[in-house]
Structure formats: C-alpha cells, structure tokens
C-alpha positions as CSV (number, residue, x, y, z in Angstrom):
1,X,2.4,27.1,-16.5
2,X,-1.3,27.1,-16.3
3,X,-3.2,27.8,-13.1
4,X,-6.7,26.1,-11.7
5,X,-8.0,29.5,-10.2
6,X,-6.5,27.8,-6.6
7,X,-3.4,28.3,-6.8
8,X,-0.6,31.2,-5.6
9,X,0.5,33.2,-8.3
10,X,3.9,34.2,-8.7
11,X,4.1,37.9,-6.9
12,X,5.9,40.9,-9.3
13,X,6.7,42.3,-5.8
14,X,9.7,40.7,-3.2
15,X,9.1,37.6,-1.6
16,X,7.8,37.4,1.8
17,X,10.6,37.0,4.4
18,X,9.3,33.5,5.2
19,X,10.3,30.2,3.8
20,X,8.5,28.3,0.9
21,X,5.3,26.8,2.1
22,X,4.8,23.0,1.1
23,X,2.0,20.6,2.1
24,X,2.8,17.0,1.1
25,X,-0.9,15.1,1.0
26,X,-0.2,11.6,2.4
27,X,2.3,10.2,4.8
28,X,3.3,7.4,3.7
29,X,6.9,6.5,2.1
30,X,6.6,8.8,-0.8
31,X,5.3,11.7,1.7
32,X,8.0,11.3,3.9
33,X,10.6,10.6,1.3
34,X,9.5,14.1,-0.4
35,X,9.5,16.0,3.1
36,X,12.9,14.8,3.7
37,X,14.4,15.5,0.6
38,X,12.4,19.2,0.3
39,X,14.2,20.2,4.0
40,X,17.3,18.5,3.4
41,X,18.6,21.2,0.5
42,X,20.0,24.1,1.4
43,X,19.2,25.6,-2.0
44,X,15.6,26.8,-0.7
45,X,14.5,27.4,2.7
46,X,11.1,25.3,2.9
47,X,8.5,24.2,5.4
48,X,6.3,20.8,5.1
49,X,2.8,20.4,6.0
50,X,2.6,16.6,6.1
51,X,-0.7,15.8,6.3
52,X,-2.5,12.3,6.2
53,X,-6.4,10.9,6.2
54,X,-5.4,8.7,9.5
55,X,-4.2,9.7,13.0
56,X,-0.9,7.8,12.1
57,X,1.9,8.4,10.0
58,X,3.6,5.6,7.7
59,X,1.2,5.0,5.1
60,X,1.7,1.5,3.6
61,X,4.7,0.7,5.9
62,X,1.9,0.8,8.5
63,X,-1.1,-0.4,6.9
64,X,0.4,-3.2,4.0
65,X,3.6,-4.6,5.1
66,X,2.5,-7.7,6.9
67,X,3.0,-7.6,10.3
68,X,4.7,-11.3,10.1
69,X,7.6,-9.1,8.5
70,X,8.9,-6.9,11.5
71,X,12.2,-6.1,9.7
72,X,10.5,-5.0,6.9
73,X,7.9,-3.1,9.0
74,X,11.4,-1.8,11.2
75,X,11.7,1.1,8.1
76,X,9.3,3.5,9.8
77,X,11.5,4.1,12.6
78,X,13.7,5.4,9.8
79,X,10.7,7.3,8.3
80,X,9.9,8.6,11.8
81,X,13.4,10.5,11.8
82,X,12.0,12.4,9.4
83,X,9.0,13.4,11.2
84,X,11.1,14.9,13.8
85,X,12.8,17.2,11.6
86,X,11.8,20.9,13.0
87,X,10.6,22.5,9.8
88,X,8.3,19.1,9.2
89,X,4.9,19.2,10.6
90,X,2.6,16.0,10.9
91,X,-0.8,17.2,10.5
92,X,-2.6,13.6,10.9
93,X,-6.5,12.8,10.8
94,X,-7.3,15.2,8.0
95,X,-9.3,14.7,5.4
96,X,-7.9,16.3,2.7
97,X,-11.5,17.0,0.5
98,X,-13.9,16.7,3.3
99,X,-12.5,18.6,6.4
100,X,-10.6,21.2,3.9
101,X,-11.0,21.5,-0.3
102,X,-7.9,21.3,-2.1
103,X,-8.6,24.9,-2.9
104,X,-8.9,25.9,0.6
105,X,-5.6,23.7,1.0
106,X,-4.2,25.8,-1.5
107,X,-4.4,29.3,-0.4
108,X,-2.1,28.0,2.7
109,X,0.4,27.1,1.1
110,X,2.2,27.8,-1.6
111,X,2.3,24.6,-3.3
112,X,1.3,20.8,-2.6
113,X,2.9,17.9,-3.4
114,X,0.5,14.4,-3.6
115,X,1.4,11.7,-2.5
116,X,-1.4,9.6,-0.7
117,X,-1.0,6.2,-3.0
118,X,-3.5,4.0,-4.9
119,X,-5.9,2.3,-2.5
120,X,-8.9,0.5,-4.3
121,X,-8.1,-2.5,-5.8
122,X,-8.4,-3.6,-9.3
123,X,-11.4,-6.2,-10.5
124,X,-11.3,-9.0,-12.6
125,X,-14.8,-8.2,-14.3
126,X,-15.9,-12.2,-14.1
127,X,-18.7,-13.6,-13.2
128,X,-19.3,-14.0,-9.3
129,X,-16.6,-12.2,-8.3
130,X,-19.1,-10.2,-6.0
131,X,-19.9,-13.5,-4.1
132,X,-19.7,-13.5,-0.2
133,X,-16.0,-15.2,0.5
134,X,-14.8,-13.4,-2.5
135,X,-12.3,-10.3,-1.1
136,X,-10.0,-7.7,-2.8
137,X,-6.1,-8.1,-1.3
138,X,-6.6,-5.0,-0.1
139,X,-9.5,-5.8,2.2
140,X,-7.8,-8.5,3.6
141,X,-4.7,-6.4,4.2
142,X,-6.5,-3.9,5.6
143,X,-8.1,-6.0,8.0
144,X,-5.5,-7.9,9.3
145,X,-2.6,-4.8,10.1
146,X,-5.3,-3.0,11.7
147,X,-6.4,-0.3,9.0
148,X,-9.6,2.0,10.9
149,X,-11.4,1.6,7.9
150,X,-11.0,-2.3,7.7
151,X,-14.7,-4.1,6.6
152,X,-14.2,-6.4,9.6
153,X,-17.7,-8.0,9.9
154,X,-17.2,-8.4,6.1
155,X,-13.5,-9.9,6.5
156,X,-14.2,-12.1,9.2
157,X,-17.5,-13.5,7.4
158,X,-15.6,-14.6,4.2
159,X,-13.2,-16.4,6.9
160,X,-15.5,-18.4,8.9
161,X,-15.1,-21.6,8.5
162,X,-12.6,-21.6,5.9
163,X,-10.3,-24.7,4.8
164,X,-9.4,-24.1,0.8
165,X,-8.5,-20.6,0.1
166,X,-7.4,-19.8,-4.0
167,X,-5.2,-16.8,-4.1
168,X,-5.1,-14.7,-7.0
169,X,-2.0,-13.3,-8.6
170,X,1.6,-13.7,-8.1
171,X,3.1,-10.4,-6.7
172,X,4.2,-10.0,-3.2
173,X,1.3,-9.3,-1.6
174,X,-0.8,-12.4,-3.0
175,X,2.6,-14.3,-0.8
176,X,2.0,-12.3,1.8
177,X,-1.4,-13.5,2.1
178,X,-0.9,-17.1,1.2
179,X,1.8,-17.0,4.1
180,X,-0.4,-15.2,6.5
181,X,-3.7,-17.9,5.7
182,X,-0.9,-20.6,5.9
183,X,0.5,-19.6,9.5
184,X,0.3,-21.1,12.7
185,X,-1.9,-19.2,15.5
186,X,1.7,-19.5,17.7
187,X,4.3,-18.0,14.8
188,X,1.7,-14.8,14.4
189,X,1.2,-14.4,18.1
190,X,4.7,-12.2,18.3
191,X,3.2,-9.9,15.8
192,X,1.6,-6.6,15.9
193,X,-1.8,-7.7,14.5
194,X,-4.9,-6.8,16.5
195,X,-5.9,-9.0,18.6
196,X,-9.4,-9.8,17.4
197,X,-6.8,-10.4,14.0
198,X,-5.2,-13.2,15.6
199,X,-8.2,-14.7,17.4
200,X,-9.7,-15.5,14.0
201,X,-7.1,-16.5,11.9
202,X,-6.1,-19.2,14.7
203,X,-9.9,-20.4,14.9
204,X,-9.4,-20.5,10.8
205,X,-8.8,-24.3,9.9
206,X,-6.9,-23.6,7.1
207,X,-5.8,-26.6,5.0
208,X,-4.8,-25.7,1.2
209,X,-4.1,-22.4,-0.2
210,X,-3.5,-22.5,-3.9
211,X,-1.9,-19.4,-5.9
212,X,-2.5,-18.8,-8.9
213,X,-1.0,-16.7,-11.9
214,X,-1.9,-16.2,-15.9
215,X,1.4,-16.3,-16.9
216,X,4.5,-18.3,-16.1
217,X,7.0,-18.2,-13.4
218,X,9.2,-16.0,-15.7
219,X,6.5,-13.4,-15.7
220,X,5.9,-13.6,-12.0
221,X,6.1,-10.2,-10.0
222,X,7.1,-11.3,-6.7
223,X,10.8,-11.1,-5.4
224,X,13.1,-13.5,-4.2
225,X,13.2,-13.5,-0.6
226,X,9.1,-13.0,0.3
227,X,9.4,-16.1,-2.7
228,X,11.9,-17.9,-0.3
229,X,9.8,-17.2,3.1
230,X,7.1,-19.5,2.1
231,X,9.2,-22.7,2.6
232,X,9.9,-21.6,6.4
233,X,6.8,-21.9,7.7
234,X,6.4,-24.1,10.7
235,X,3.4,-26.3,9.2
236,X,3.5,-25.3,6.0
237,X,4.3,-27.1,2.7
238,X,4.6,-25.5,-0.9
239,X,4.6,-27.5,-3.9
240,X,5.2,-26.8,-7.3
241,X,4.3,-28.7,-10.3
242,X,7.3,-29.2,-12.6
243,X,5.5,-29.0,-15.6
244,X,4.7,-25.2,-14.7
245,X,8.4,-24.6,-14.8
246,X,8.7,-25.2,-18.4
247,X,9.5,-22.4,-20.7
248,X,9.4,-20.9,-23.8
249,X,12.3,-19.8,-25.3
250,X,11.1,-15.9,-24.6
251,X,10.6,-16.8,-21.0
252,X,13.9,-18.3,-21.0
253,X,15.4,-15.5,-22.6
254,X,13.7,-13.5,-19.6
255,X,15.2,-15.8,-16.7
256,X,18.8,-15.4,-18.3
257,X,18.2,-11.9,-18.4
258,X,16.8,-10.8,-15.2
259,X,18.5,-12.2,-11.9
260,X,15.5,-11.9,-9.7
261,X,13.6,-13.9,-12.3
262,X,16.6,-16.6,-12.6
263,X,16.3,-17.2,-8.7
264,X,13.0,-17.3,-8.4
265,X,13.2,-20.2,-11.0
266,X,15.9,-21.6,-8.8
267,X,13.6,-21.8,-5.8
268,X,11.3,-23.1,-7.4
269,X,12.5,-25.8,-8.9
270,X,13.8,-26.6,-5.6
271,X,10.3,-27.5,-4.4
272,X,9.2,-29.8,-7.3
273,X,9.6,-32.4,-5.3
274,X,8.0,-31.7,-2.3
275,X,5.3,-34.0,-1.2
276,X,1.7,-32.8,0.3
277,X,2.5,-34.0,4.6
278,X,-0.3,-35.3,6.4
279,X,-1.4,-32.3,9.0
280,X,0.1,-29.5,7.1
281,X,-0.8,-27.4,5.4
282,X,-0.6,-27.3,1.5
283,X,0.5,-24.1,0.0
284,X,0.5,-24.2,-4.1
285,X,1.7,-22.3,-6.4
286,X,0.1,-22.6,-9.9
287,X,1.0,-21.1,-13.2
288,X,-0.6,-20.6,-16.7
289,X,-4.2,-20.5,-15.2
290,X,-6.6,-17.9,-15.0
291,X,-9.8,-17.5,-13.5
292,X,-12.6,-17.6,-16.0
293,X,-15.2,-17.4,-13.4
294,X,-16.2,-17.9,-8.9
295,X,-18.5,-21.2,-8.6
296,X,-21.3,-20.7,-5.7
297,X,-24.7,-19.6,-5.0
298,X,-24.7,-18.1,-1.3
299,X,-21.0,-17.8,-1.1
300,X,-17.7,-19.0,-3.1
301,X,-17.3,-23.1,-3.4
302,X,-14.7,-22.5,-6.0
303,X,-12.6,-21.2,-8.8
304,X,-13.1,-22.2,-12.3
305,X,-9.6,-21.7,-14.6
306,X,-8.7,-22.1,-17.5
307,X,-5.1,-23.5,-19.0
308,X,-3.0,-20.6,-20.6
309,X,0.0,-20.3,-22.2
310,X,2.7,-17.2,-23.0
311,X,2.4,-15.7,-26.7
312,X,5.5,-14.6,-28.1
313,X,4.8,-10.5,-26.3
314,X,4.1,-11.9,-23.0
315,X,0.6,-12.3,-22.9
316,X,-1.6,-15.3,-21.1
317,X,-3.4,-16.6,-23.6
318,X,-6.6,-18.9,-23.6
319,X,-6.3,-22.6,-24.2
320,X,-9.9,-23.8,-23.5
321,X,-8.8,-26.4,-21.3
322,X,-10.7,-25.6,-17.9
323,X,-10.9,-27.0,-14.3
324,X,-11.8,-26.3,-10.7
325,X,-10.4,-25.3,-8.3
326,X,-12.1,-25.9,-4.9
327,X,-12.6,-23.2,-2.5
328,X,-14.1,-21.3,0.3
329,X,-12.7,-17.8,-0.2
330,X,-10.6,-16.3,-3.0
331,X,-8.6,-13.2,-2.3
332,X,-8.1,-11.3,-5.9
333,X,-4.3,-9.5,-5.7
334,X,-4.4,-8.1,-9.0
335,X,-3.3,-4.6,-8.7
336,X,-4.3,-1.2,-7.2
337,X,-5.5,2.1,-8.8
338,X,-5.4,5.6,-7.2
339,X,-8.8,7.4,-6.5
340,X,-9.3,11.4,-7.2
341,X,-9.1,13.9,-4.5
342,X,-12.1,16.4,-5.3
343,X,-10.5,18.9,-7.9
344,X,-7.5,16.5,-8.6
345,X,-7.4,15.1,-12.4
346,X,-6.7,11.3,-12.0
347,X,-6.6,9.6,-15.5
348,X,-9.6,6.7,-15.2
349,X,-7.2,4.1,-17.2
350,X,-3.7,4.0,-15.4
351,X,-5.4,5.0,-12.3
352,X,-2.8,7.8,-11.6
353,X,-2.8,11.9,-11.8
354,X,-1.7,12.8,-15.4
355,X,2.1,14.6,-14.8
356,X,5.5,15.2,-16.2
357,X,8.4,14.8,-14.0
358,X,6.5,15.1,-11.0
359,X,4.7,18.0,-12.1
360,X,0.9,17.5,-12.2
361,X,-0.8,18.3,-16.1
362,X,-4.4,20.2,-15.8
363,X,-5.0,19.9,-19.7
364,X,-2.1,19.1,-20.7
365,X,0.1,22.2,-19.4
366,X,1.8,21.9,-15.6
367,X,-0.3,23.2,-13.1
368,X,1.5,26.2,-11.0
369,X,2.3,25.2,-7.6
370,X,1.1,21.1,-7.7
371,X,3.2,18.2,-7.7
372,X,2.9,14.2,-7.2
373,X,4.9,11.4,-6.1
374,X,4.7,7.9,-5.2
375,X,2.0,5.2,-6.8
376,X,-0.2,8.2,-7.6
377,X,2.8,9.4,-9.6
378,X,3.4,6.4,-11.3
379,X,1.2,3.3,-10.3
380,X,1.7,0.3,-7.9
381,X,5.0,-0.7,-8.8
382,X,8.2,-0.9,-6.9
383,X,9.4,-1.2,-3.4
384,X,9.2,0.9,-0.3
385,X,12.8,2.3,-1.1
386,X,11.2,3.0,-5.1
387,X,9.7,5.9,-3.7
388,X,12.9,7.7,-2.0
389,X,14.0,7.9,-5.9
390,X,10.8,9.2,-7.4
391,X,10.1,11.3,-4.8
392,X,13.4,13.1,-5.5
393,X,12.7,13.8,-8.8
394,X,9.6,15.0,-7.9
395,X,11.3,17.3,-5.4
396,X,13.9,18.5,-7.8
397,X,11.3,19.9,-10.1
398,X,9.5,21.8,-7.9
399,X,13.1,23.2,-6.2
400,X,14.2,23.7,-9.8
401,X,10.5,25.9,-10.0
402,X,11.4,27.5,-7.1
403,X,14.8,28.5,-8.5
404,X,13.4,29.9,-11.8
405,X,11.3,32.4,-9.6
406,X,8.3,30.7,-11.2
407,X,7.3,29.0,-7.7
408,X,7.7,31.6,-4.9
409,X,6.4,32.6,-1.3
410,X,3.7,34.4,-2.7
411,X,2.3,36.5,0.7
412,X,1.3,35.7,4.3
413,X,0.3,32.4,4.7
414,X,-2.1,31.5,7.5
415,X,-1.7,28.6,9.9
416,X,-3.0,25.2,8.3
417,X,-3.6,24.0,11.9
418,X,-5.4,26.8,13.1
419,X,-7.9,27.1,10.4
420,X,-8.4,23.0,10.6
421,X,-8.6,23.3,14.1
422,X,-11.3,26.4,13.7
423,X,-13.3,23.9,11.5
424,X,-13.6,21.5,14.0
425,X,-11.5,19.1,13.0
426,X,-9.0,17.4,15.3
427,X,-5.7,17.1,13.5
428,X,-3.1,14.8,15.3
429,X,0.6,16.7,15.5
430,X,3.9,14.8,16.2
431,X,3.1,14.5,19.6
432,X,0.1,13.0,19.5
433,X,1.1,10.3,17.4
434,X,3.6,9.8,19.9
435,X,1.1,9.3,22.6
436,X,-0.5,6.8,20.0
437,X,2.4,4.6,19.3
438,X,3.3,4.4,23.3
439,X,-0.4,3.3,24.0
440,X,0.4,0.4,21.1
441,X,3.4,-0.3,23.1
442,X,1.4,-0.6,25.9
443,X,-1.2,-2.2,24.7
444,X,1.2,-5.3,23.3
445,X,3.2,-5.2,26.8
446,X,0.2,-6.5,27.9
447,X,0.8,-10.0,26.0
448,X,4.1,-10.4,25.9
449,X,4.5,-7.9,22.6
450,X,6.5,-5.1,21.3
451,X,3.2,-3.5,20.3
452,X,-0.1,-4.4,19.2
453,X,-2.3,-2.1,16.8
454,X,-5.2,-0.2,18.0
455,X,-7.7,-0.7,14.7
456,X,-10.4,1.9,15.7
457,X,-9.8,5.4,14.9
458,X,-11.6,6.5,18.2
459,X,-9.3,4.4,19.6
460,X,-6.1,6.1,18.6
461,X,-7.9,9.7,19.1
462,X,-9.0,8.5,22.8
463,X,-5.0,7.9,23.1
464,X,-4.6,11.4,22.4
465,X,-7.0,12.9,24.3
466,X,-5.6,11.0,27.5
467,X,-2.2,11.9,27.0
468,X,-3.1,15.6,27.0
469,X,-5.3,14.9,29.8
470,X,-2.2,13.9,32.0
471,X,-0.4,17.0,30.4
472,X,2.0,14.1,28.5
C-alpha cells in the first residue's frame, strides 16, 4: 500500500497495548453505520473518533429528511444508540481542514474512515439558471430543516410572493419539495421546522407546483410510498396526464421487471383522472420534458421545455417541440456531488473519492490507513439503510487490514480533543449534544411540539455553554 507522508506506518516492533485508533469524518448514517460496525466485532479492539463539521450528529437524517416525515426522521434515535456506545466518541463542530489538516488528523489516529456525504448540488449548465427565484434542492432543504449554514435571506427571497413553482427532477427529494411547497401552514405546524420556516411558507400563496422529468415514468427515481404521499395532502391535488404514461416497449420491459417501477405506474395511472379543484392546490407531475432554458430578467417568470422522448439505452432525447412553463421559482433536484477535504483526492467527474472496496486510491494504489463510505464512497444513490451495507464493507476491509498486520496501533496516540480543544476550537462531545436536543425539546414545548430546530450555530453552542453553566 502506498502512503501520503500522513499517515502511520506499520511498526516492526509490538503493538502498543492500546486499541486501534479510528476517526470516522462525518456523522451522518454512513459515519454511524461504520462506528457501529468497527466496535461491534470482537475480532479487533477499536476506538472511534466520530467527528462532524456541525454541533449535531445525524448528518442527512437531520438535515435532508423532511421534517413533514417524522417516522422517517424517527431513525436517528436508532443512530443515537450508537453514539452512546463507550468506545464511540462524538467530537461535533470540527472542521475537519480548517480547525485541524487531515495530516494533523492523521498523526492521532491510526486510520480514518470518510464519510461526510456529497453536499453541493449538481447544475444544469442552461441559460438563466443563475436568476433570482432559481434555487438548488439542496438550498431549499437546507433551509427549511434548519441547516446553520442555510442562505436564508436568499431562500426566503426566491419565496416571496410565490404562486407557480416548477420542480425539477423526479427523485425523492424533488417530492419532497413539491409536497412541502404544496402543504398547508396547519399540516406543517406539528413539525420540527424552524419557526421563521413555517412563518414563510404559510405566508407563501402557493397555487401550482409542476414536476418535471427528462425521461418517462419508467425511468423515474423516486419510490413508491414518498410517490403515494402526494395524493394525501389536505389541499392538494396531483394530476397526471395519461399520455405521459405511455411506453415504449424498453420502458415496458423496465415496469415488468422492476416492482418499484410497476407501482409507481400503478399510482399513477390512478391519478389520470383527477381534475384541477377550485382552491387547491395543483400539484403536476410531467414527463418527457426537459428544461432548455429559465425565462426572466430580474428574477424567474418561467421554464422553457422541450418535448423528449426515451431512445432505445434510456436516454431523453430532443424532440424540438418546446413550451413554457410559467413560474416564479424553480428548484433544480438534479443530483449531488461530494466536495474535497484539503489533501483528499475526490475524482472531479463522479464527484466521489477514487477507492476500491472502501479503501481510498492515492494514484491508483490504496492509501495506508484511509478509508471511505457513504455517497462519498459511491455517489448519491440509495436509502438511509444503503449505507449500513456499504459501510460494512468498508469496515471489513479495513478489519481485514488490521488482521494482515498491515494496519496496526502504530505508537502513542495523543488525545484528539485535547489538541482541538488547545487550538481553540470548541468541539461538542455526547453530552453536549444532549444539552442541544433537550433545548430543541424545549424550544417546540413551547408550541405545542415535540421539538423544534434551533437553525443558528451560536444557537446550539449557547445551548452548550448553558448546560455546563448549570453543571447539567
């Protein structure tokens, strides 16, 4: 295996009488998931370092489930059992690349697993895409589960006012938008959103949100039941054109093949004849268009498309027939891409670090001691529960490293926390996310909630500070 110049090297002497040192960089789903499965073995004695950017733990689960989903969003108090594991250590509110390099990281511990996902979002490369009431998914997202590094003065612009909205893509988190622009101010008041959150989406005047894919229905990436959810909303209705349900013989194949495609045809065909309702509403789903280019000159007015249809491989092609689509913000969901830590190789095309099995490649050879999991690993694909399988495999490499004697303790390793703390960071430990999440509770008790989000990072450190104030 090859070596960067930061990493431990094997020792020709006996290991230290200490367990194996790991620090897993991100804490969401595929950080816990690998924590978990490195001190669940009995194989290797092993210590996680599970470090995270934010004061809070749960990654995605946190910050991209929508917070209309509360069973979905339940899975972090599954996660959080795995936080409370003794030889895990939440080390929250480090900056992995700005309060410590990933070489300093490196020489306290004996190896590091990455795993802090693919956050920028993916652009279309048309032509006013850059327009004010244009935003990215994940801006949107961010904004309205409470992310600290939310745009909100940005967000809430692109909202003002807004009665069409066009939706872009056809994965679960374009739905999950749609349904959160299509929702009454009384079925999100039970959520967790911030409150400033729910203030302006209920003084949004919402009236028609159209989503739109390239391809056809068969091609669609969204699943079943977040597919389903759109035809529960209280004032709400979805139509579906039935000449968008038509299909090739591939795409046909496809539907017969694949039973999440085959019901999602079934649901949708279910809607064909659904009517637009006076006072509601109207939430449209579109196939076979793609935008060709965002109509406006001091912010969006609409969506030019053109007509496509499905080659023989799958692919939306171009039939020159073009129309508009009216409206005063489009939210692109087309994908995210992982960003580089400083020192990390992330490969500029697929948007992930370059690995094999988990193992991360420096010029084409593993690199001793570093590891990836999650969308970093392999891209935005999958559920929450995908990551609990790929970060297993990730963890088996590095155990079966460990085993070969190629990946040992390799000398005293001095305390992460100490040496952040000595920097003058402020790292947040287990229980100081604890005082977080019961100031959340708090917070939401105060309107009748379970919890409601505290969006401002000195927020959720001022949480901390006054629960050590008070001696917890």
């Amino acid at each position: 295996m090859s070596d960067d110049g930061a990493s431990p090297s094997p020792s020709a002497e006996s290991p230290p009488d200490r367990p194996l040192r790991v620090a897993v960089v991100g804490a969401g789903p595929a950080g816990i998931y690998a924590a978990a499965a490195l001190t669940r073995q009995d194989a290797v004695p092993v210590a996680v370092d599970l470090l995270d950017r934010l004061p809070t733990p749960f990654g995605l689960v946190r910050h991209g489930i929508a917070p209309d989903h509360p069973k979905m969003r339940a899975i972090r108090d599954t996660l959080h059992r795995a936080l409370e594991d003794p030889l895990v250590r939440f080390v929250g509110n480090v900056d992995v690349g700005v309060d410590i390099s990933l070489a300093e990281l490196r020489r306290h511990v004996d190896a590091v697993i990455y795993t802090y996902g693919a956050s920028l979002d993916r652009h279309l490369g048309i032509e006013g895409e850059d327009l004010p009431g244009s935003l990215a998914a994940t801006d949107l997202v961010a904004w309205y589960t409470g992310h600290p590094d939310a745009d909100r003065a940005r967000v809430e612009a692109a909202l003002a006012g807004v009665r069409s909205a066009v939706v872009i893509g056809v994965g679960n988190v374009a739905l999950d938008v749609a349904r959160v622009l299509s929702r009454t101010p009384e079925e999100l008041e039970p959520t967790d959103m911030p409150q400033h959150v729910l203030d302006v989406l209920a003084a949004t005047p919402v009236e028609e949100v159209t989503v739109i894919g390239r391809r056809g229905p068969a091609q669609a990436a969204f699943t079943t039941q977040e597919l389903r959810e759109l035809d529960g909303l209280a004032q709400a209705t979805v139509l579906v054109d039935a000449a968008d349900l038509e299909l090739d013989p591939g795409s046909e194949e496809r539907a017969t093949a694949d039973r999440n495609v085959g019901r999602n045809l079934a649901v949708l065909r279910g809607w064909t004849d659904h009517s637009p309702v006076p006072g509601r509403v109207r939430l449209r789903l579109r196939f076979f268009r793609r935008p060709v280019r965002f109509l406006g000159e001091e912010r969006v007015t609409g969506v030019e498309v053109e007509r496509t249809a499905v080659d023989g491989d799958g692919r939306a092609m171009g039939t020159g027939e073009l129309e508009v689509l009216p409206a005063d913000l489009v939210v692109r969901s087309v994908g995210y891409r992982g960003i580089p830590l400083p020192g990390l190789p992330v490969d500029e095309r697929s948007g992930t670090v370059p690995n094999e099995d988990g193992r991360v490649l420096r010029d084409g050879r593993p690199s001793l001691g570093e590891y990836v999991a999650g969308w970093i690993k392999r891209g935005p694909s999958g559920v929450v529960g995908t990551n609990k399988h790929d970060a297993r495999e990730t963890v088996a490499a590095l155990l079966a490293d460990a085993a070969a004697g190629v990946l040992t303790p390799s000398g005293p390793v001095g305390d992460l926390v100490a040496e952040l703390v000595a920097r003058g960071a402020e790292p947040v430990l287990l229980d100081d996310w604890r005082a977080i999440d019961a100031a959340e509770v708090a917070l939401g008790a105060t309107r009748g909630r379970a919890r409601t989000t505290m969006h401002e990072r000195e927020a959720l450190l001022a949480a901390v500070r006054a629960a050590a104030a008070r001696g917890r």
